[in-house]
C-alpha positions in Angstrom: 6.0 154.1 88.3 6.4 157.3 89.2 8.7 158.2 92.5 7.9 161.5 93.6 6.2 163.6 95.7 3.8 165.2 93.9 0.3 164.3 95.1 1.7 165.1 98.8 3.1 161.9 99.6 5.5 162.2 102.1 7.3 158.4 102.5 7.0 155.6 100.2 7.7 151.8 100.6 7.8 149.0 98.0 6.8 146.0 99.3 5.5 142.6 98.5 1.9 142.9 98.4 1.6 139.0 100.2 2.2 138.3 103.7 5.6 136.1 104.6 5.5 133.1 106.8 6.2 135.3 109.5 3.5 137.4 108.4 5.1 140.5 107.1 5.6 142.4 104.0 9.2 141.9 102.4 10.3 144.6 101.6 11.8 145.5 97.8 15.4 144.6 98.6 14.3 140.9 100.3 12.0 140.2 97.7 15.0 140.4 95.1 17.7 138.9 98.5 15.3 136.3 97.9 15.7 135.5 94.3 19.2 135.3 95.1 19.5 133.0 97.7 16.8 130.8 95.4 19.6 130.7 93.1 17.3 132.3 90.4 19.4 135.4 89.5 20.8 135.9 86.1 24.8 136.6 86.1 23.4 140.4 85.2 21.0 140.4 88.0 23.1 138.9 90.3 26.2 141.3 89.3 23.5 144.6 89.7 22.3 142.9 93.1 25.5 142.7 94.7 27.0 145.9 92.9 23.6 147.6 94.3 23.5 146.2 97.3 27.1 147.5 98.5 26.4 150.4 97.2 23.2 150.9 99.6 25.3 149.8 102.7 27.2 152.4 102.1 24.5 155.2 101.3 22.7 155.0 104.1 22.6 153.7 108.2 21.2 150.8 108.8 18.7 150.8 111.7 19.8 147.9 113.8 23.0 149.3 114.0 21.8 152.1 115.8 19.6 150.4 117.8 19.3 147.0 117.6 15.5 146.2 119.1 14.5 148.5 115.7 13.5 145.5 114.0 12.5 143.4 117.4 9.0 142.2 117.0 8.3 142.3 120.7 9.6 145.8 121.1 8.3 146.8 117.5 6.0 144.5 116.2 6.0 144.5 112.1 8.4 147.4 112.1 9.3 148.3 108.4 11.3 151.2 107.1 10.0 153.5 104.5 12.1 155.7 102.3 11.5 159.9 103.2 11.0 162.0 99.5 14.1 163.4 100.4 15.8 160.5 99.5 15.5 160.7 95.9 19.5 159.5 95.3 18.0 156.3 97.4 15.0 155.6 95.0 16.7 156.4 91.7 18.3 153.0 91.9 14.6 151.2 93.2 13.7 150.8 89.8 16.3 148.3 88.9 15.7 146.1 91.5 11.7 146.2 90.6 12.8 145.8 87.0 14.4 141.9 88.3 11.6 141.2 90.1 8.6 141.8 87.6 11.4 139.2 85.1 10.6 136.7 87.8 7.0 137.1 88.3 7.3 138.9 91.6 4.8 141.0 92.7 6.0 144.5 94.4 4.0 147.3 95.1 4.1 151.2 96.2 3.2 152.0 99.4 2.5 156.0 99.4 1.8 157.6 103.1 1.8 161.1 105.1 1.5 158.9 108.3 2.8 155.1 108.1 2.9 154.6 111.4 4.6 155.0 115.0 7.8 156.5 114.2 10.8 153.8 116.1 13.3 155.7 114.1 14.3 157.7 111.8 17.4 159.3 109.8 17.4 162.1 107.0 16.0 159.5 104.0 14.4 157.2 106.0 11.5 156.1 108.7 11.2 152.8 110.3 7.4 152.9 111.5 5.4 150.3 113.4 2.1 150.3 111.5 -0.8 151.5 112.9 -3.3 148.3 113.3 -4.0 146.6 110.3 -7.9 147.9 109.9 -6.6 151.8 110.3 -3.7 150.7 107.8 -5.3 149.6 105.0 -7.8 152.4 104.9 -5.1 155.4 105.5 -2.6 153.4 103.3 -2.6 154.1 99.8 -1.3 151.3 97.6 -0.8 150.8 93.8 0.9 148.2 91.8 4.4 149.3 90.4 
């Protein structure tokens, strides 16, 4: 897969590569949330999403709780948090959540980008953006399949 930050990429966001019902990307750790609540988790998969899941809580703010119309889709319509490179302790543990969701079938892709979107926050590993509209998206975006 390849997280890092050598051809100049400066954030990166794994992401289903289907729009929801509410017509948004979920991100790596719903996609997997998901699975949970679905009841489809292995014991293992269940024991690293909960384990994993603690352990991000802890690792890093979560937006809302600094300001909770972050995630508001009439302040911030399709707002969606990307990781910053600088975040590396953040990513090293992506790859086991992608590793549950390719055992299920689950589609998840890369997002790599120098300029997501309108910055609505932002911490020292991460950036929640509201992307730029859809057209100017998908031809600054870069994606590939993890």
């Amino acid at each position: 897969m390849g997280i890092s930050d050598s051809e100049g990429v400066h954030y990166l966001r794994f992401q289903s590569p289907h729009r929801n019902n509410r017509g948004r990307f979920t991100g790596v750790f719903g996609l997997v949330n998901n699975l949970a609540r679905e009841g489809r988790l292995s014991e293992e998969q269940e024991a690293f999403r909960r384990r994993n899941n603690r352990w991000y809580d802890a690792a890093y703010t979560d937006p809302s709780t600094v300001d909770p119309s972050v995630y508001d889709d009439n302040v911030n319509p399709g707002a969606a948090a990307w990781f910053k490179p600088s975040a590396t302790h953040l990513l090293a543990r992506v790859p086991g959540y992608l590793e549950i969701l390719s055992a299920h079938g689950v589609d998840c892709q890369v997002l790599r980008s120098a300029d997501p979107g309108r910055v609505v926050y932002e911490d020292d590993v991460q950036i929640v953006v509201v992307p730029y509209a859809r057209s100017a998206q998908d031809n600054d975006t870069q994606a590939a399949r993890s």
